[in-house]
N, C-alpha and C positions, 0 to 999 in steps of 0.2 A: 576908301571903299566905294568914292562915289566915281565910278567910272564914267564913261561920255552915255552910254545906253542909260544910265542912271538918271543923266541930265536929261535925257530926252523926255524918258518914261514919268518923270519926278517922283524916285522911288529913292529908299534910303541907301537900301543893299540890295549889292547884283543877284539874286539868289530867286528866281524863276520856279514858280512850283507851277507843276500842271497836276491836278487831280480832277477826278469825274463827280466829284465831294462839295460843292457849294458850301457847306461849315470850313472845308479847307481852305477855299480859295478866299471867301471872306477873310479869315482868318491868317494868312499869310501878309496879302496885301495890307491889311491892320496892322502888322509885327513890321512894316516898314522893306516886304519883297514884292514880291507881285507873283499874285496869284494866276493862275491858266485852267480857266475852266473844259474840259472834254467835253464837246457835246454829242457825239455820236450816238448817246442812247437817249437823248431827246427828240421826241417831235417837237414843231414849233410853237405846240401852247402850252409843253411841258418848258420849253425852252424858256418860252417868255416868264414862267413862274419863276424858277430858277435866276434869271437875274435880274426881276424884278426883290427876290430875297437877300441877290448881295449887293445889291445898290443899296438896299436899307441898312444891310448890315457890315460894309465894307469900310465907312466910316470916311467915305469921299476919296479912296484911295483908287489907286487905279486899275486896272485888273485886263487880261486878255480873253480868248477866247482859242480853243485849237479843235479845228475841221479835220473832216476826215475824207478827201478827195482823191484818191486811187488815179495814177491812169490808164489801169484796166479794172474790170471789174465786170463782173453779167449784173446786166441793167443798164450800164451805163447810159445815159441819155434820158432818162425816165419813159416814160409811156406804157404801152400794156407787158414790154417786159420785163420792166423797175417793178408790178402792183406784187404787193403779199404771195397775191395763188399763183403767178406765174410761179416766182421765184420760190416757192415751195413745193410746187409741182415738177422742180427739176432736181431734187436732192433725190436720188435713186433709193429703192428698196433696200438694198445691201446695206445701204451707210444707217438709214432708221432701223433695221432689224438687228445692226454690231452695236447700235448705242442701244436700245431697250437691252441687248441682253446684255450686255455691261450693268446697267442701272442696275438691272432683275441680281446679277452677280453679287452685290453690293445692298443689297434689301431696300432699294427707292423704287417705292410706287408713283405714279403720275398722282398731279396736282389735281386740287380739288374742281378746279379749271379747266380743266385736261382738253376741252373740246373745242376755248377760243384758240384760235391762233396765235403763235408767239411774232411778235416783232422785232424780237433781238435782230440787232446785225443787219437790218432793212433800211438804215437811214444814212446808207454809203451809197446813195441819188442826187438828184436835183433835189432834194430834201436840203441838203447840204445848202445851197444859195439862198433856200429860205431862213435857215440858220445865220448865214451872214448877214442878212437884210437886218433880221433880230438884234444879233448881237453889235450891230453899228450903231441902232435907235437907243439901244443901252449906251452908247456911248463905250465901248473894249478899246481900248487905246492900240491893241497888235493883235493880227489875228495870223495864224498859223496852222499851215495842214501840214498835216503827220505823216503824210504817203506820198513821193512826187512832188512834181513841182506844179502851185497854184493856177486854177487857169486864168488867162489876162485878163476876163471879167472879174476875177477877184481881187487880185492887183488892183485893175483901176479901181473898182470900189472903195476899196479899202485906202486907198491915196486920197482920193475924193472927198474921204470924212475928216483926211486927217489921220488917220492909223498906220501903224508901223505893218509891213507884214514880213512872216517868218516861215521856214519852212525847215522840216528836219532832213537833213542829210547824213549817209552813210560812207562817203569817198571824197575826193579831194575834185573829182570830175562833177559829180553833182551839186558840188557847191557853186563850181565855174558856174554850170547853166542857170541854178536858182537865180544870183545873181544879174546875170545878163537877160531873164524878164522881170527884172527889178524887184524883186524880194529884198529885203531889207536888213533884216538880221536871218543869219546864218546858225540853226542846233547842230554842230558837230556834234553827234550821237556815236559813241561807240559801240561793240559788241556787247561790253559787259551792262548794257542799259533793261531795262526792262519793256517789254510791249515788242511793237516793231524794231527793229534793231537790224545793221550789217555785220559785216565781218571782222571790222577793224578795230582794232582797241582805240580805247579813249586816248592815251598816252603819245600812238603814231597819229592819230587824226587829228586831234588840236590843232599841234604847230604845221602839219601840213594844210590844213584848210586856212588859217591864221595868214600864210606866208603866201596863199594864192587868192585870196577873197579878201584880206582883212581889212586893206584899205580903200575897199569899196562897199563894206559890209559890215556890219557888228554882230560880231563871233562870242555864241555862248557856247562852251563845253558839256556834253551831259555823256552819263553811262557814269556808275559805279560812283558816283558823287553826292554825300552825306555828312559830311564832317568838314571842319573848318579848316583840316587840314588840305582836306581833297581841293577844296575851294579857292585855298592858296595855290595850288600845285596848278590849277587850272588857268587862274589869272598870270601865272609864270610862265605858260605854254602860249600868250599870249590873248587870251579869252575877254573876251569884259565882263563875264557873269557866268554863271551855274542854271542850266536848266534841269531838275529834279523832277523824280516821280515815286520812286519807289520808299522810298522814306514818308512821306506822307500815308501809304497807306494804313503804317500802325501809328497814328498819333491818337489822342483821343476826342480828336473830333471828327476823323474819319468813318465811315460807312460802311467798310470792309464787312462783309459778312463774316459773324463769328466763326464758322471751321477753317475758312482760307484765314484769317486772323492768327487762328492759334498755330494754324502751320508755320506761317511767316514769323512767327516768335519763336518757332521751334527751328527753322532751317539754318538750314551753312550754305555759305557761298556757294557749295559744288552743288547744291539740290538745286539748280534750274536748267532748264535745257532749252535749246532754239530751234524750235520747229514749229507747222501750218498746221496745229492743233487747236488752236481758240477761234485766231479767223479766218484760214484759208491763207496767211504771207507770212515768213518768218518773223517769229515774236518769240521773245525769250519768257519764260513762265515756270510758276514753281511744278518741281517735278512729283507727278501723284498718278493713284492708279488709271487716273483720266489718260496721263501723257503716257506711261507705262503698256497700256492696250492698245493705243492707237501705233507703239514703235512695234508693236508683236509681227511676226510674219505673217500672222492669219488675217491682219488689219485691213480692210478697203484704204487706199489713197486719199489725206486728205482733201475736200472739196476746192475749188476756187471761193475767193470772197463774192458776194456776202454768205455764201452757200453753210460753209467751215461755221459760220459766226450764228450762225438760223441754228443747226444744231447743238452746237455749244452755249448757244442762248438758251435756247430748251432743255437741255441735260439740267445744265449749272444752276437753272430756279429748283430744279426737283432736287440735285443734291443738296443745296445750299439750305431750303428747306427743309430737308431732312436731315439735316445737321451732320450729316456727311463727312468726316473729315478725311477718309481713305483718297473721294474725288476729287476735293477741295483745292483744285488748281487755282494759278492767280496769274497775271502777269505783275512780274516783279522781276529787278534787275539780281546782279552777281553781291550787289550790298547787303540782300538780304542778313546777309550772315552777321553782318552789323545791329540788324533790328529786331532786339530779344526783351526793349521793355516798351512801352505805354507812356508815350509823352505827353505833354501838350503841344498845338503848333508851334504856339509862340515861342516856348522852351526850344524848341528844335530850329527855330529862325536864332536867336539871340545865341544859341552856343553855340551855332556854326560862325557866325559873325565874331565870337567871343573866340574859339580857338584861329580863327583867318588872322586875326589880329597877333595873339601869342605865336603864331609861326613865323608871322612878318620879322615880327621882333626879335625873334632867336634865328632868323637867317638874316639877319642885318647885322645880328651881332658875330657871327660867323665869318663876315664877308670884312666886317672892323677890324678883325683880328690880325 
């Protein structure tokens, strides 16, 4: 189990958890994986709380961090048209008048707050570089953005300290380029993954990324990946780890807000769908009356980023709130349908590692035969 990324990272098993949950990421890294904390809904002295709690409580283990760096986006570049009030000052009338009367539809009133400003979805800037400066001084061993490929200031930083960097890709072409401005490790992400997500299944993208990047990269598999079996099938496609998400969010140390929770215990693989409904770029999320109005033909166009993500950041506290479970969208992958009890992490680290093992063994014995 202990593959070369294993030796690098000094982790026990290849098994990659990215959550937005600091209890998770703590908590994985401790079960002997390594944990990937989300920062995108931190500013930087929420940031610094945040791993300042899993240094205390990671128990010396190691832990990454995953950015969120677009290479387009409105704002881009920060200055007066990255602040709050620009960028809220360009989500049009149409798109706030179809979400209140959604809400209105569904009996959620505004927050008791109603009048500060919401920041969801605002910290896809030069917010982002202040987050890497952070999470270096933490010492994050690999740092990883989810969107495109890292820009060279990041790279070099991140080489500088000594960190791994990683970057999620959706084709066999974007792995070439990640690669060739030195990204380090490769997330083959399939369609069936949760959040941002491409087109391509896990199963054709592995050994194709594997066979054009792999011996100049180290290749983790992720989409549709929860079980020990998945995890074998991954490392046979050539991988040297599991990069996971959606299985985290019902463990019982995760955050999930209680109605996107109870939905996720209640769904099937078929309830999610991939569309520019949470943050303005295709992400696959569970399917609820949130995703249901926005596919309607009377629906305005979703926003570009961070636009998508200012709305849906503002909806999602007032359903969430209001305990909601009609709205109660999430991003989660095609596994969901897998995740119908309340684990602990550690449980979920150890019997995926426990069944990786029992497959090994009955496809060795197969092969004896």
């Amino acid at each position: 189990m202990r593959t070369p990324i294993c030796e690098r990272l000094g982790i026990e098993f290849p098994i990659f958890a990215f959550s937005h949950c600091r209890d998770v990421v703590a908590a994985v890294s401790r079960a002997g994986g390594y944990g990937v904390l989300g920062v995108l809904a931190f500013d930087p002295d929420q940031l610094e709380i945040e791993l300042a709690w899993i240094d205390e409580h990671c128990g010396g283990r190691p832990y990454g961090v995953d950015l969120v760096i677009p290479a387009k986006y409105l704002g881009k570049g920060g200055g007066a048209e990255a602040t709050p009030e620009h960028l809220h000052s360009l989500i049009p009338k149409e798109h706030r008048d179809f979400v209140e009367r959604l809400l209105a539809e569904h009996g959620v009133g505004p927050l008791p707050d109603a009048g500060i400003p919401s920041t969801a979805g605002l910290n896809v800037d030069a917010n982002a570089f202040d987050q890497l400066e952070i999470s270096l001084a933490h010492g994050a061993s690999m740092v990883v953005n989810a969107l495109g490929p890292p820009p060279p200031a990041v790279v070099e930083k991140a080489h500088a300290h000594g960190a791994l960097v990683g970057a999620l890709v959706g084709s066999r072409q974007h792995a070439e380029r990640q690669v060739e401005i030195g990204v380090d490790v490769i997330v083959a992400q399939g369609t069936e993954a949760g959040g941002h997500c491409g087109e391509i299944s896990t199963m054709v993208l592995v050994p194709e990324v594997v066979d054009a990047v792999g011996e100049r990269a180290m290749v983790l598999a992720a989409g549709g990946i929860a079980t020990g079996r998945q995890m074998a099938a991954a490392l046979a496609l050539g991988a040297q780890g599991v990069w996971t998400g959606s299985v985290w969010l019902t463990v019982a140390d995760a955050d999930t807000p209680e109605p996107a929770l109870q939905n996720l215990l209640a769904a099937s693989s078929s309830d999610t769908v991939r569309a520019r409904y949470i943050t303005g770029k295709p992400a696959r999320q569970l399917r609820s009356a949130w995703t249901d109005a926005w596919s309607r033909p009377d629906a305005p166009e979703p926003l570009p980023m961070p636009l998508q993500g200012i709305l849906w950041g503002e909806a999602s506290r007032r359903f969430f709130r209001a305990g909601n479970r009609a709205l109660a969208n999430f991003p989660v992958g095609q596994i969901v349908g897998r995740l119908d009890t309340v684990r602990t992490t550690r449980e979920v680290v150890l019997d995926m590692v426990t069944e990786a093992v029992e497959t090994q063994e009955r496809m060795a014995a197969l092969f004896a035969q």
